[in-house]
C-alpha positions, -999 to 999 in steps of 0.1 A, spaced: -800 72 181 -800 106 198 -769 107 224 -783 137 246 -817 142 255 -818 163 282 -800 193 300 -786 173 324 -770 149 303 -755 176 284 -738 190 310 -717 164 320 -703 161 287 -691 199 284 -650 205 290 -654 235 305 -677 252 330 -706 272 309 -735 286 334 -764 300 321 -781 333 337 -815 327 352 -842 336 328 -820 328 296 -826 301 273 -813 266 283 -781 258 268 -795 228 251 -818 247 231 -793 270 224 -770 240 208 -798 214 198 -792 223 158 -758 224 165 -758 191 184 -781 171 153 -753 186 130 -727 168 153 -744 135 153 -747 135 119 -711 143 112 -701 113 138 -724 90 119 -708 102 82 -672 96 92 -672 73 117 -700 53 132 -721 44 106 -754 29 118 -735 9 148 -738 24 182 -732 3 212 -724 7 249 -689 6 248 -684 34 228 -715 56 235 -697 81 261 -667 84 235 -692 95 210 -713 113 228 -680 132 239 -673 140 199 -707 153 196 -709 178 226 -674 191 218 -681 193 175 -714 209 186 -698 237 210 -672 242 186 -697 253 160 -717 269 182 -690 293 206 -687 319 176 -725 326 177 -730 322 214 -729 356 241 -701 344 260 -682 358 295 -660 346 312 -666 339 351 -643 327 380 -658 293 372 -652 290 335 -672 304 301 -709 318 307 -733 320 280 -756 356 285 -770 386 268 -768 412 294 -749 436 274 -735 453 310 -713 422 314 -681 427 292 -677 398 265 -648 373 264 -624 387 243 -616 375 210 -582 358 216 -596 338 248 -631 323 224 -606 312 198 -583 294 226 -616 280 232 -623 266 201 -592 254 198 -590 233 227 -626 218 221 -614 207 188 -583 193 206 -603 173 229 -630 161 203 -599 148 186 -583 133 213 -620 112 220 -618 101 181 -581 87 187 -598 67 215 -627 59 200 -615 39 165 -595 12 186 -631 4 199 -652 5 168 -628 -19 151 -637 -44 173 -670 -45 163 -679 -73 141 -706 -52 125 -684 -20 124 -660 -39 103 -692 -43 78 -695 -4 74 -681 21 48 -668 39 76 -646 5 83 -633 4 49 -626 42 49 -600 34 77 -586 1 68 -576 16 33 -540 25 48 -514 16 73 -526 44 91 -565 36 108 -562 67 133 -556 102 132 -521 97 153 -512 102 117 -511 137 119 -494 134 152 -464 114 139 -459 140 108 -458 170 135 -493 183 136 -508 185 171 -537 208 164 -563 202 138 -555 164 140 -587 152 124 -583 181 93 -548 169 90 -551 133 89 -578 134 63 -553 153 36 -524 130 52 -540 99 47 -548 109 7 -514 108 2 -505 81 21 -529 62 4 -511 70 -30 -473 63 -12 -489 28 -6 -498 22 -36 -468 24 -47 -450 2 -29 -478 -24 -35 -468 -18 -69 -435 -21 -69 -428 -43 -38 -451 -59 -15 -482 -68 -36 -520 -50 -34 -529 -82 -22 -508 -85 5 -510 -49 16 -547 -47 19 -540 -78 49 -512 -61 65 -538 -28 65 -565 -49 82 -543 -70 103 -526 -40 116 -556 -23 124 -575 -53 142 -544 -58 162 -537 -94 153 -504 -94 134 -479 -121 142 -440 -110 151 -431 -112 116 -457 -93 102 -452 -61 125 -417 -60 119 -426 -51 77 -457 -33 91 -431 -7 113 -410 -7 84 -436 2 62 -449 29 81 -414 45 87 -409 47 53 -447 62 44 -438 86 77 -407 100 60 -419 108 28 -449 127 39 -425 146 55 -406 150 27 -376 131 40 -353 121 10 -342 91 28 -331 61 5 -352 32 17 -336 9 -13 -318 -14 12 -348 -13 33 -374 -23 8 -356 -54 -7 -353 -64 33 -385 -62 29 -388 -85 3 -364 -108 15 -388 -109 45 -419 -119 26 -402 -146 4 -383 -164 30 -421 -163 51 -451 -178 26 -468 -187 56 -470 -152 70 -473 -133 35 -490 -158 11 -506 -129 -9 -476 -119 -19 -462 -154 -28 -493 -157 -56 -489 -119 -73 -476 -107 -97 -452 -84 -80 -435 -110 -66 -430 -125 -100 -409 -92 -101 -384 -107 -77 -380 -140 -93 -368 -143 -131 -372 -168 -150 -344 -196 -151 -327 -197 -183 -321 -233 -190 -294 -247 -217 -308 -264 -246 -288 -279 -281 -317 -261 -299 -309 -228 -283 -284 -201 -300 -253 -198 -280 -252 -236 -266 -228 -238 -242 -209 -274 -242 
């Protein structure tokens, strides 16, 4: 499904002013390669095949701004009273270098900002939550690029999250591991990110994600006291964790009752 078609439709999708001099190529021309490459990218990472009207103006938003992105550093731009222009007459002085790379900047800013927005409303898509794209995000605690917001990055969000949520990934496999189950985390990662966790099941969901937080950001915090809290969470509630009631890992929390028998060595009258 192609998201712009026309010049028009283009235009209200572009952040800033661009104006194009009489006789010079229409800006869509100018950006259609750049705008297929855009679609393409949205549909890799995050739509899949699933388009539908609720998010179409989020998406179309990530194209226009991942398309001028690409495109600024091969465009002739000025800049006017009323924003960027896009030209070739070599008698109008370019933008300088500083103010295109501002540019891209903030276009990258905003397509990230229109991703943050846009997950919250692909999840709720029944056939969204069939996709790769789906599984992709519901593999951590962390289904959104506010990620790379909470460890301190507030440019490059959507770079940042994707080597932030690697290593998440591997942080929450370890405490799977060791404490809550793989079972068990995989529901709190979907419940979390469909929005339909109980009380209970937030509370070690925070907790959790405080924890994965810190040590990305190399916190040496000692979550000990914390983690068997945890625990003492998700045995005293089968009914909100039964995952974790039928592993193995909680087998880990729950040795084996020695009982006294007249055959055993060291009977005990």
């Amino acid at each position: 499904m192609k998201l712009i078609t026309n010049e028009t439709e283009l235009r209200r999708y572009i952040p800033n002013a661009f104006t194009t001099v009489k006789g010079e190529t229409p800006l869509l021309q100018k950006l259609t390669p750049y705008i297929e490459s855009a679609e393409l990218w949205l549909k890799q990472y995050f739509t899949g095949g699933v388009m539908f009207e609720a998010v179409q103006s989020l998406a179309t938003h990530i194209v226009v701004n991942e398309a001028m992105r690409q495109a600024v550093p091969s465009l002739d731009l000025v800049l006017t009273p009323n924003g960027f222009g896009i030209v070739s007459n070599s008698n109008i002085a370019p933008a300088s270098k500083e103010r295109v790379e501002r540019l891209i900047t903030s276009l990258e800013s905003e397509r990230d900002n229109y991703i943050e927005q846009l997950l919250p409303l692909l999840v709720q898509s029944e056939e969204w939550r069939g996709t790769e794209q789906y599984r992709f995000f519901a593999s951590t605690l962390f289904p959104n690029i506010t990620l790379a917001t909470l460890c301190g990055y507030h440019k490059e969000r959507w770079k940042h999250y994707l080597g932030l949520k690697h290593r998440a990934s591997f942080i929450e496999q370890q405490l799977s591991v060791e404490y809550i189950s793989t079972a068990q985390m995989n529901t709190l990662r979907n419940i979390h990110f469909l929005g339909t966790a109980t009380p209970v099941q937030s509370i070690i969901i925070s907790a959790l994600r405080n924890i994965v937080v810190d040590r990305l950001t190399g916190s040496n915090k000692d979550y000990s006291t914390t983690l068997l809290d945890i625990v003492n969470t998700l045995r005293s509630h089968p009914e909100e964790f039964p995952q974790w009631h039928t592993s193995p890992t909680a087998a880990l929390f729950t040795p084996p009752t020695f009982k006294n028998k007249k055959e055993s060595k060291g009977y005990w009258f």
